[in-house]
C-alpha positions, 0 to 999 in steps of 0.5 A, a space after each residue: 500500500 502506498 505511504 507518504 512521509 508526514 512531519 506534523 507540528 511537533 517535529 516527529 515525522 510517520 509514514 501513513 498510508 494512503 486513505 488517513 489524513 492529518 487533522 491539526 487545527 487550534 484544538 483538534 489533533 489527530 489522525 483521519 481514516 477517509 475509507 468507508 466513511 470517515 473517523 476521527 482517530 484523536 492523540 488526545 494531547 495538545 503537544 502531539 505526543 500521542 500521534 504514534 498511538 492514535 495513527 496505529 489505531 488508524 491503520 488497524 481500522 484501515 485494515 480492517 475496514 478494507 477486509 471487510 468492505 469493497 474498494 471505492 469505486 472510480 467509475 462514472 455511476 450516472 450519464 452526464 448532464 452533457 448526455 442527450 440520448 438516455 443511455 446509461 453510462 459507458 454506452 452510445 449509439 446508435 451508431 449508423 455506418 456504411 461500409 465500404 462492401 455494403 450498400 446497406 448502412 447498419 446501427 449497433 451501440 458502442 459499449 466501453 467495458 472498464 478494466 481494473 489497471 488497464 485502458 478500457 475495451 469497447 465493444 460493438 452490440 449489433 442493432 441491425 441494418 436499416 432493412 431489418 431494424 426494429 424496435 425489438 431489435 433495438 430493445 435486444 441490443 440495448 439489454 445485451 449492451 447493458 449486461 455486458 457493462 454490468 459484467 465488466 463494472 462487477 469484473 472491475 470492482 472485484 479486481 478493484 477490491 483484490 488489489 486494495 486487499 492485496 496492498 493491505 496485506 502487505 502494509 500488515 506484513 511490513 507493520 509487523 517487521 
């Protein structure tokens, strides 16, 4: 998992891992765990002397937290306001083309599948030719289009949730070095 080095008012200096964040302002002193929600984990003194104890149980609630919960999600969860054609996210269309060996044009929607770690890959659901295209066939293609997205959002998130876990095993292996 990774960490970055923090010297907080007093001089000491911690490596704290990513997702807890230091909070000193006038009266508050402690250690902020932003994953799942947020705590506030206090030193419970004003010169800073119990920063090591109160960043411990931060990261103890981290770890826990990431064993018990799925990784935050970076994908987009709705179309956005720019959107005018009412599909979900990650699809478009009807795209409408001509080949260069047809005379006939033919639609089919686009369909951006996520990847954990990797570019996205789009794919083509075939709609129809302008001869044969219906509105079954637009509902069929639209619903195919959708549950192909849907598998890779479930694909990307359990990807997502191994690699976090991952991280926090190894950030437990090198806490108890």
């Amino acid at each position: 998992m990774k960490t970055r080095d923090i010297v907080i008012f007093s001089g000491q200096q911690f490596s704290v891992p990513q997702c807890i964040q230091r909070i000193d302002h006038q009266s508050t002193h402690g250690w902020q765990l932003r994953y799942g929600g947020t705590k506030l984990f206090s030193d419970h003194s004003q010169d800073g002397s119990g920063a090591a104890a109160s960043l411990a149980l931060a990261t103890k609630e981290l770890l826990s937290r990431i064993a018990k919960l799925p990784a935050p999600s970076r994908l987009q969860r709705r179309p956005s306001g720019n959107k005018g054609s009412g599909l979900p996210v990650g699809i478009s269309g009807p795209i409408v083309r001509q080949r260069a060996s047809s005379r006939v044009r033919d639609c089919s929607f686009a369909v951006s599948l996520p990847r954990f770690g990797g570019a996205p890959r789009g794919r083509s659901v075939y709609i129809g030719t302008e001869n044969t295209y219906t509105a079954e066939k637009y509902q069929a293609a639209l619903a195919k289009a959708v549950s192909l997205r849907e598998q890779a959002e479930e694909a990307y998130q359990r990807a997502a949730t191994k690699a976090k876990r991952g991280e926090a095993k190894s950030l437990r292996a090198a806490l108890k070095a």
